[in-house]
N, C-alpha and C positions, 0 to 999 in steps of 0.2 A: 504493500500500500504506500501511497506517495502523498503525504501533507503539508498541506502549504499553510505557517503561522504566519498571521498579523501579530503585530502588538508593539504598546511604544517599547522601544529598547531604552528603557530606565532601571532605575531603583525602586520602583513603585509597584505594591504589591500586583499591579496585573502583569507588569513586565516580567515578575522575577518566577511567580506561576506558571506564564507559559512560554519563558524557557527552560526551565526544569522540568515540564511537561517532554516538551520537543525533544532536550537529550535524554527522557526516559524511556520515550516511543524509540528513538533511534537505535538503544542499549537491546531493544526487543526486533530490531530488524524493519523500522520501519525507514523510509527515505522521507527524511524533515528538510526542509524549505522555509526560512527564516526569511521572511518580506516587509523592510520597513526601512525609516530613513539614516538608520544608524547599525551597527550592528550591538545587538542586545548586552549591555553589564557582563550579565552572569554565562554568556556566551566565549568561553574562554576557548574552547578547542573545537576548530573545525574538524570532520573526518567523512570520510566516503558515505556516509548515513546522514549527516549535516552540512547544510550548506544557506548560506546569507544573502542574499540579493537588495543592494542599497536601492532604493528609489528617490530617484534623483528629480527635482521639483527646479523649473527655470526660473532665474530670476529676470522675470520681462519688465519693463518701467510702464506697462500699462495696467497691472496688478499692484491695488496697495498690500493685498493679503498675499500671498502665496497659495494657490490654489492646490493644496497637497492633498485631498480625496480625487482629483481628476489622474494627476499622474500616479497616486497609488491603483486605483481603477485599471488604466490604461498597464501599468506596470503585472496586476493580477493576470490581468489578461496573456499578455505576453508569458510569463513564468507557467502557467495552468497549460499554453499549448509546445513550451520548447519543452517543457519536461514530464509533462502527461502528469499533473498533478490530478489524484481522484478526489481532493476531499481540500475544502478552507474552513478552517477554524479561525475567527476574530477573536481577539480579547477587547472588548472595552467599546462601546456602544458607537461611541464619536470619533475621528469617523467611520470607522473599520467596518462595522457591518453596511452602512449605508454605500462606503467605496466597492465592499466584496458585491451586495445586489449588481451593482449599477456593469460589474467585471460578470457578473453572471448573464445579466441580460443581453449582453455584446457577447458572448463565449456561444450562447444558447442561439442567435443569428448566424453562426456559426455550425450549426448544429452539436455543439459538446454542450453536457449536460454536467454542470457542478454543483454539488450539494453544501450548505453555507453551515457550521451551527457557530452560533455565539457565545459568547460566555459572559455573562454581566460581573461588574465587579464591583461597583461601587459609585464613587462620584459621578460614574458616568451617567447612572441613573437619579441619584437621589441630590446633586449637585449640578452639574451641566446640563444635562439630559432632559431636566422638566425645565428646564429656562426656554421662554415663548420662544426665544429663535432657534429652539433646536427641537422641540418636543413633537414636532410634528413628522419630522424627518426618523428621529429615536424611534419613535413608534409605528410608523410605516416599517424602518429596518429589520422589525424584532417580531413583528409580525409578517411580514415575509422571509424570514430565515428560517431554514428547514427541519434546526432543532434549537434548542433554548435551553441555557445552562444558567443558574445563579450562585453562586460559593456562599450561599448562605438562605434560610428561610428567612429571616429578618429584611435583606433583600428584595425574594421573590414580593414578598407581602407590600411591601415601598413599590416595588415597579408595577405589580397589578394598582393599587392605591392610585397611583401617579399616572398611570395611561391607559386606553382603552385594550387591553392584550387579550386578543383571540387565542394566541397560539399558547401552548404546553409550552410550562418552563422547568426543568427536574434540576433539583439542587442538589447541586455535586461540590462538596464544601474541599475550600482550600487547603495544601498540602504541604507535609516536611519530612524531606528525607534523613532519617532518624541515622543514616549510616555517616552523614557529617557531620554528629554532635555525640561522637564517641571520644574525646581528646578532652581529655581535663586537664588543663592546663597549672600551672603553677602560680602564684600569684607574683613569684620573686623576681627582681631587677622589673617589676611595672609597679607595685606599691607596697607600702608595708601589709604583712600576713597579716594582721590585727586589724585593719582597715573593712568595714563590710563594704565591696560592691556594689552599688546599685545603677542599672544601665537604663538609658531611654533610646530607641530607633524608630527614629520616622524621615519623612520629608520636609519635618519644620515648617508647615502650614499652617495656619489660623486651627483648622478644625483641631489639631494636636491637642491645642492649650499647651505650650509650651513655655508657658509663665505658670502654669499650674503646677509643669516638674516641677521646676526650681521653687516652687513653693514649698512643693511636698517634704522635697529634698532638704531643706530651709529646717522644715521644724524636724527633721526626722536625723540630722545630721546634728541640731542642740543634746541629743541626748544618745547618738547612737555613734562612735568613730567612725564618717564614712568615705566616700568618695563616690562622685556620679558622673559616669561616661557619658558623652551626649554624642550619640553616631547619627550622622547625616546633614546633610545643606537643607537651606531653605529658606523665606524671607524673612523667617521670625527669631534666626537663629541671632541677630546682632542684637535683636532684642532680649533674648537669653541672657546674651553676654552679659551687656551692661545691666540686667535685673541680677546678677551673680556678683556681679562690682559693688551695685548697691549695697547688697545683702552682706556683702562682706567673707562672700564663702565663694570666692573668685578662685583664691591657690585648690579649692576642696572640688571644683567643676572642669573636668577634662573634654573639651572639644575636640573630636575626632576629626570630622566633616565624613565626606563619603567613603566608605571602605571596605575592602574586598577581604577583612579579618571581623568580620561580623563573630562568623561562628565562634571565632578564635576566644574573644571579647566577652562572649556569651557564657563561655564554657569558665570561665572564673568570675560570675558574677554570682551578687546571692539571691538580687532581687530584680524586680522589673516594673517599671512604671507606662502606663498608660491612660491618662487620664482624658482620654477623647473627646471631641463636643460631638463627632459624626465616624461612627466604624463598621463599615458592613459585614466586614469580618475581623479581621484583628489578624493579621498575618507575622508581625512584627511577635504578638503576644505568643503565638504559636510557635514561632523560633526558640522564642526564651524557654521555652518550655519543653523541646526539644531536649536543651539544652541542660534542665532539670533547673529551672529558676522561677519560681514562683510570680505572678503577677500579681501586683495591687492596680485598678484599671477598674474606669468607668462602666456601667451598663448599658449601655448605649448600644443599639445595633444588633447585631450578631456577634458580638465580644460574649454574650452569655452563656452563645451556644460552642465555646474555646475555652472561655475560663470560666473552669466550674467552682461557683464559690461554696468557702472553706474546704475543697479538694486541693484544687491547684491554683489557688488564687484566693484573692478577697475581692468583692466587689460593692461598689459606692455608686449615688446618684452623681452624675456631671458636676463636676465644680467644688463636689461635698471634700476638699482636699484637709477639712477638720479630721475625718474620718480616716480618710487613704495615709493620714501620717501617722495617727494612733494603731490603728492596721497592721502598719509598716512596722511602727517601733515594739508592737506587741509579738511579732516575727520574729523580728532579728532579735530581739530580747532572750529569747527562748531555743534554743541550741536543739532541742531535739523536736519540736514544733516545727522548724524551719527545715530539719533535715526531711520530716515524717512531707513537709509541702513538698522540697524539692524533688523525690523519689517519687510521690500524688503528680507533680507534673511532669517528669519523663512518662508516665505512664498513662497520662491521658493523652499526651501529643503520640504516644505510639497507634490510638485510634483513629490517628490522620495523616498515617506515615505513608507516604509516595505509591508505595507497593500496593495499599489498600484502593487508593484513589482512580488513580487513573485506567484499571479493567473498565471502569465506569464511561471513563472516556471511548476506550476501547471499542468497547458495545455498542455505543450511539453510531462510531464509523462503520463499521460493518453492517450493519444496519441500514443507514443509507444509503452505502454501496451497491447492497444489495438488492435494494426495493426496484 
């Protein structure tokens, strides 16, 4: 079988899904086809089962936008008949599913017939997606794609809510390959052994609350010796910054920015913070937990159906950061509490380990293949 992936090439939970998707089909024999403007982050090794195709968007002086659905479109098209692609999977609503229709209906002129499914994952729905100038477009896409995926019921529920959805949507919840957060690391030459970890990963966006970490972190660091990683870019991270200058626990806040030692970082931390205003799934939480690190983190979303609270996690209303630090400090307080969490969360992320996930995937292409 031969699949051709959309998806943005980021750091963002739908990029990093479905390239770890891509080279887990490929590890099974399938031929993946990476199609987008970059080549994806976590896309580290090309080989005879994977392959990247940049799509290249002109820059004309009669365009103030850059019209990048027209040439991903025209670029689908191309890739589906040099390389007999049978199947397009999109990540991410905008524009991917509406580029993939528009590469179908031109293929199908043609007489090849290509089967679309999507995969929603979040903002693109319950952020972008219902904004007037796109909702109309979202929702013709998702409705004419030939299967429907959401990484979450909290999701599904937001995108029937928010648009008129004919079609079946089967929720196939987001994944972590349990077999690279086997490496526990040392804490020594990166901080004192006596120091508790506590990490945050995201995109550093508004919805994060990302003055909320450093809050939590604030009161939870009065009473606890800690240190708090902050991995990733974003526009809210300077604002981090100088609220950790304020606060006066600037030497006790390590800025990472982007980093391809996620796992690394993860596997010697104690705790994990998440305190979301908008989380369809919680992908970031699910790493931590992988990785055997408890999360304190908003209920918001689909985070509930990842961190199972007082299992693997504690959980608070948005904002309640009174709570998320008492929480915190009543954790790390307690040594065999905190160990009984972390072995609770290796062990619930092993119910959304890679291996489990994606037959699910499997299933939907063959399937359409074969109709």
């Amino acid at each position: 079988m031969v699949i051709g992936i959309v998806c943005y090439p980021t750091f963002g939970g739908s990029g990093v899904l479905a390239t770890e998707l891509g080279i887990e089909l490929s590890k099974k024999g399938y031929e993946i086809h990476f199609i987008t403007y970059n080549q994806p982050v976590k896309l580290e090794l090309l080989d005879n089962n994977v392959h990247y195709h940049e799509v290249n968007v002109p820059d004309y002086p009669l365009f103030h936008y850059p019209p990048y659905e027209l040439a991903l479109s025209s670029k689908l098209v191309e890739m589906v008949k040099k390389y007999k692609i049978d199947l397009l999977h999109v990540h991410y609503a905008i524009p991917h599913a509406y580029a993939a229709y528009m590469a179908k209906k031109m293929l199908k002129d043609q007489n090849i017939e290509i089967p679309i499914v999507t995969t929603l994952h979040g903002t693109d729905i319950t952020l972008v997606g219902s904004h007037p100038s796109y909702k109309t477009a979202v929702e013709f896409s998702i409705n004419n794609s030939d299967f429907v995926t959401a990484v979450s019921k909290s999701l599904k529920n937001d995108t029937l809510k928010l648009f008129n959805i004919s079609n079946e949507i089967k929720v196939i919840p987001n994944f972590v390959n349990l077999d690279k957060y086997n490496d526990k690391n040392s804490k020594k030459n990166l901080i004192s052994s006596t120091d508790k970890i506590i990490t945050h990963v995201s995109n550093f966006r508004k919805v994060k609350r990302i003055n909320d970490v450093i809050d939590i972190f604030y009161g939870i660091n009065k009473k606890i010796k800690s240190k708090l990683f902050m991995i990733g870019d974003g526009p809210e991270k300077k604002k981090a910054e100088k609220k950790a200058k304020s606060l006066g626990i600037k030497d006790k806040v390590v800025f990472f920015g982007k980093s391809n030692e996620t796992n690394q970082i993860l596997s010697f931390s104690d705790l994990f913070l998440l305190p979301s205003e908008i989380e369809s799934f919680g992908l970031s939480a699910l790493e931590a937990m992988a990785a055997g690190v408890p999360v304190i983190s908003s209920d918001t979303g689909g985070i509930p159906e990842v961190n199972k609270h007082n299992f693997s996690g504690l959980l608070s209303k948005v904002g309640d950061t009174e709570k998320m630090v008492n929480d915190a400090i009543n954790l790390l307080s307690d040594e065999q509490l905190l160990n009984d969490f972390k072995k609770n969360s290796r062990k619930r992320a092993e119910e959304f380990d890679i291996h489990n996930i994606v037959p699910n995937y499997e299933n939907i292409y063959k399937n359409l293949i074969n109709q």
